[in-house]
N, C-alpha and C positions, 0 to 999 in steps of 0.2 A: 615546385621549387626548381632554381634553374642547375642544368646538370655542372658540376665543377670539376669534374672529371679530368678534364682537360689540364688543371693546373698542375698537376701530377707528371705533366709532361718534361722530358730533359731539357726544354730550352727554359725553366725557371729557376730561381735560386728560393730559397726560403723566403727572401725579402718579397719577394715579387708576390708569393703565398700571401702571406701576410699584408701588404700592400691592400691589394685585390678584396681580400677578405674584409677590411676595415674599411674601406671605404664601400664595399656593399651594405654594410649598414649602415654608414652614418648616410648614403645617399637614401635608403628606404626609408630613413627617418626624415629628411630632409627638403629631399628635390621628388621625389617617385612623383611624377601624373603634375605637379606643380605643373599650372598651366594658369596662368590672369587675362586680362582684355587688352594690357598696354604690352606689345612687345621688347620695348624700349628700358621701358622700368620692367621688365621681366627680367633683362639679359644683365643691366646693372645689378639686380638681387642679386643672381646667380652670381656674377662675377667678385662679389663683395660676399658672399657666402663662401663660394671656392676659394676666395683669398685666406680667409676667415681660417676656415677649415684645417687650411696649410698644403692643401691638391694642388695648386696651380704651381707651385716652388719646382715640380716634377714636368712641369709645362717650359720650364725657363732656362735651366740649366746657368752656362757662363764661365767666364775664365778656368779653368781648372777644375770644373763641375759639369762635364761632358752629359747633354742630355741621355735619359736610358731609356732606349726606345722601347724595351717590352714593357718596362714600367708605364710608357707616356700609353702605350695599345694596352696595354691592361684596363688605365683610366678610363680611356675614351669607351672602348668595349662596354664596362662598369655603367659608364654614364649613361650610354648611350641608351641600354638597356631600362634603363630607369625614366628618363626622359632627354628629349633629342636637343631640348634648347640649353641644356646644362653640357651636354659635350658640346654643342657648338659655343658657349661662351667659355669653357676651358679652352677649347682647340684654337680659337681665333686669339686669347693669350698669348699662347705660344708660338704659333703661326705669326701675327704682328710682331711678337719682339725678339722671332729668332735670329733674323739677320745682325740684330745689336748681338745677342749672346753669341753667335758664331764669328763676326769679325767688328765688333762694336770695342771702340778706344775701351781706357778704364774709366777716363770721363764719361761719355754716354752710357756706358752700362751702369757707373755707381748713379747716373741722374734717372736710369729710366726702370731699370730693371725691379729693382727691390718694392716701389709701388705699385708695379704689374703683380707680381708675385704675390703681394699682400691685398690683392681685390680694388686699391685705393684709384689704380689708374687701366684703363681700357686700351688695349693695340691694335692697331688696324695693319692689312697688309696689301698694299695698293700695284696691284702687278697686271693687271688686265687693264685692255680698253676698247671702244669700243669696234675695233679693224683690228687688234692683237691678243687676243686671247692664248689659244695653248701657243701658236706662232709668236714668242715673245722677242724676236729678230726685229720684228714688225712695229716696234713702237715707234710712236707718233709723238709721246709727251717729251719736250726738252726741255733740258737746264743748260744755261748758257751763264760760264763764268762772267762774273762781271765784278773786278777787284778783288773783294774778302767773300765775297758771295754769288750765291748760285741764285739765275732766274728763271721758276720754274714758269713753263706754257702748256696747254693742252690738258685735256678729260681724260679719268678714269672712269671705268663703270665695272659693275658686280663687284663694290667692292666691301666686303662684310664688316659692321660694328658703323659700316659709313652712316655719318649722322651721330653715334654717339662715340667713338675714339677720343682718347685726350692725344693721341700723335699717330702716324700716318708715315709708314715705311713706303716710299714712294720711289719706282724706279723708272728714269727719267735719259732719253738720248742725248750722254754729252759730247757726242762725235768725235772720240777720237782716234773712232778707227769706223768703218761700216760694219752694219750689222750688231751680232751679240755683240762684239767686240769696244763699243760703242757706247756703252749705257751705265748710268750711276745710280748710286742709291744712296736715299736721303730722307733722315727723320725729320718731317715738317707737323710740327705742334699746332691742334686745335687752335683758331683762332689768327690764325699769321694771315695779314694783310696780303690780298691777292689768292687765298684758300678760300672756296664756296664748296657749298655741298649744292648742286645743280639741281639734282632729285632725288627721293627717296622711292625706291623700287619694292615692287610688291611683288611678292613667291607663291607659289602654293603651300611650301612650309614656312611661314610668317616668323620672319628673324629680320635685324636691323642689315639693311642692303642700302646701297647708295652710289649712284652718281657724283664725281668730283669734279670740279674744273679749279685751274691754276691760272690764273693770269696777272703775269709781272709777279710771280709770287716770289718773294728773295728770302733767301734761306742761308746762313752763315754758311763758310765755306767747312766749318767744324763741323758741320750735320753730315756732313758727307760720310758714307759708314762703305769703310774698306778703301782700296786704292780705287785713284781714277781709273774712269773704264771698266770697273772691272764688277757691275754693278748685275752681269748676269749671272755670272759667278757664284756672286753673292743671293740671288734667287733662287737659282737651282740648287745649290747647297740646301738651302730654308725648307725646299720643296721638299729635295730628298730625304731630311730629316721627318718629315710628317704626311709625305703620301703613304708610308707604309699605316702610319694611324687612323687615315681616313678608311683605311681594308677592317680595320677594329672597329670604327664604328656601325661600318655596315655590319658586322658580325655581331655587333648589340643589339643593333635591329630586329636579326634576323634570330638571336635567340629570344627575343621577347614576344616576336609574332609566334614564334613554333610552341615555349611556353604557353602562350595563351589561347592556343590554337589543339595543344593536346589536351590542356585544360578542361575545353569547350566540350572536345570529340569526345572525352573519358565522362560527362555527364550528360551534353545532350540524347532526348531518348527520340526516338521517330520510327515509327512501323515495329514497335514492338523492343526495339534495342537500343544501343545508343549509337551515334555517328558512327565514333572508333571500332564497332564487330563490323562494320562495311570494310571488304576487300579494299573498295576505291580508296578508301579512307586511310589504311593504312598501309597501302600503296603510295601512297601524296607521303604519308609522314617518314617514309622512309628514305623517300626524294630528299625532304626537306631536310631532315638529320643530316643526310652524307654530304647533301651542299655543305650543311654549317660547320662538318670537321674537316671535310678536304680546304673551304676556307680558310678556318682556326689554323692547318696546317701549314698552309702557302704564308699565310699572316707571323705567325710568329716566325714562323726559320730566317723569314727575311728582316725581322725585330731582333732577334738572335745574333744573323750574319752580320749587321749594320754593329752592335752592341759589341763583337769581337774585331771591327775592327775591319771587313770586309766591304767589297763592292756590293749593293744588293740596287743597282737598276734595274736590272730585268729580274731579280726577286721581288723587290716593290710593285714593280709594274705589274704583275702575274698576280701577286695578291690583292693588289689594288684590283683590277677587272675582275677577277674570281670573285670574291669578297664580295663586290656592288652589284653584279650582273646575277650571284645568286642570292642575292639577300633580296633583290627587287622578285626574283621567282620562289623567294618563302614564302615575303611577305602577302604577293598575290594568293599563292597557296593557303594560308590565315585568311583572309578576308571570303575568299570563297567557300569556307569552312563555317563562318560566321553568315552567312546569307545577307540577308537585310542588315543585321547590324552590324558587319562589317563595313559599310557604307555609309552607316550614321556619322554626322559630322559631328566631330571630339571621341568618338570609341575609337579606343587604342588602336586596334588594327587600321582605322582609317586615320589616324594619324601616320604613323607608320608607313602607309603607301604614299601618303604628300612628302613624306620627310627622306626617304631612300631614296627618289630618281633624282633629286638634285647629287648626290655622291655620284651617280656614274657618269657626270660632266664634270664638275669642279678638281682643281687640282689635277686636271687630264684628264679627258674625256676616256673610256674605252677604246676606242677607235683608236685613239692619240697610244694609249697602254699598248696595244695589238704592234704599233708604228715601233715603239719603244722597244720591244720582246723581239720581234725580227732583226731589226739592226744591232743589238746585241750577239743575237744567235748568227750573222752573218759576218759579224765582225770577229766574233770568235771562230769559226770555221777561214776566215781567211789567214790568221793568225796563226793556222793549223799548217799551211801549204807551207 
């Protein structure tokens, strides 16, 4: 049973207890191990189940309904733990339609938001390409006013739900200014003349991925979400809201590898005893523990900070790399614990190791984290003089 120890901790309120708790079960009854052949109609289930549910409403937030971020890292943790394509079609939810909820008119938010919420409709969030990824200065896709409307040009790629989204948060150089300074963003709805999906891209952990291209795509000049130019703004806000959730995911991961990993060591017998009486053995699992709370730690205080109202970049940042960088060395720890069948293709643990190295690049790579946490810490020391 997984330890919950933790919820005990000062950064929760009762709600977040209870939150947490209710959806650990209605996910054991629901999504646990849920795994089919079409990944596509997999992610739709999921998304229409979470809607269902009433989880995703805590993905969305909106006008005067300020997301809560330990609540949203509570879920995703929950999910994660349970299975990895049920956080990732919660998180892409709210990741696609946060830029509408943090600066989307009341028009776009009453048209887009309450269908997301309710499972009915899928959101995509189109910010990479394929020369721009963590460097989002560097885009290449423009929008070029032309009258009432914006004409979108240029390829996205890794861009998640791509291929099944009913709209597509897509942020685009409308020059007018160089650099960040530069760039718009704009809800373009499945199906608008001038929208392809180019490719469908294939992962080691098998989720709807995709290549976009735009050409002559015209898009009202109403889609435009927040002021001109100011459309990086508007992605980094988005980001900051949900890099600290991707440090929760990783921390689902990495209690369901350790779970199922003490599980193992506490009944496996060899040479007379089982795994767990080997020093070695419980040497590793003590490794593994201390990653998973020093994580748990760095993850919520900056869910906590962000939640009162605080700066947490370089708290995000810290839990985001801690969180992915030790949950990839749990879950190796699990699988090496597991021998052979940590290796079989569909056991959990080898799920688990396809599903975790994609978090230590997406949403900032580590490296990108490390860049983040310095220039913090330099900026505040010069602050100091």
């Amino acid at each position: 049973m997984a330890d919950k120890s933790y919820l005990d901790w000062p950064f929760f309120d009762g709600r977040h207890v209870d939150l947490e708790e209710a959806l650990d079960v209605w996910a054991a009854a629901y999504v646990r191990d849920l795994h089919g052949t079409d990944v596509d109609a997999d992610c739709r289930r999921l998304v229409r189940m979470l809607g269902e549910g009433g989880w995703l409403r805590h993905a969305i937030g909106g006008a005067g309904a300020p997301i809560d971020t330990r609540a949203l890292c509570l879920i995703r943790e929950t999910l994660a733990r349970h299975n990895g394509l049920a956080d990732f079609a919660f998180a892409m939810q709210g990741l696609g339609s946060g830029a509408l909820s943090l600066f989307g008119t009341e028009a776009q938010r009453e048209r887009y938001l309450p269908p997301v919420a309710r499972g009915e409709a899928i959101a995509a969030f189109a910010l990479s390409e394929p020369d721009a990824g963590s460097d989002v200065a560097a885009l290449r896709c423009t929008a070029r006013l032309e009258g009432d409307a914006y004409v979108l040009d240029g390829d996205k790629t890794w861009i998640s739900n791509g291929g099944i989204a009913d709209f597509y948060v897509v942020f685009a150089r409308t020059g007018e200014a160089p650099g960040a300074r530069g760039i718009g963003a704009f809800v373009v709805d499945a199906g608008t003349p001038g929208f392809t999906i180019a490719e469908r891209l294939a992962v080691i952990a098998p989720h709807p991925l995709a290549r976009l291209r735009f050409e002559g795509c015209r898009v009202p000049a109403a889609q435009r979400i927040g002021a001109a130019g100011q459309g990086f703004k508007v992605a980094m806000a988005t980001l900051d809201v949900f890099r600290t959730s991707v440090a929760a995911a990783a921390l689902g991961f990495a209690r369901r590898a350790f779970d199922d990993a003490l599980a193992h060591a506490t009944q496996r017998r060899m040479f007379g005893q089982t795994l767990a009486d080997f020093q070695l053995t419980q040497a590793k699992l003590a490794q593994m523990a201390t990653h998973i709370d020093a994580s748990a730690l760095l993850t919520y205080r900056a869910a906590w900070q962000r939640d009162r109202g605080g700066k947490v970049t370089k708290e995000a940042a810290m839990a985001k790399m801690t969180a992915t960088e030790s949950a990839q060395q749990v879950i190796d720890a699990a699988v090496q614990m597991f021998g052979g069948l940590g290796v079989t293709s569909g056991h959990p643990a080898e799920r688990l190791y396809r599903e975790i190295r994609a978090l230590r690049i997406y949403e900032g790579a580590t490296e990108v984290q490390q860049l983040i946490i310095a220039r913090e810490l330099l900026r505040a020391a010069k602050d100091e003089r």
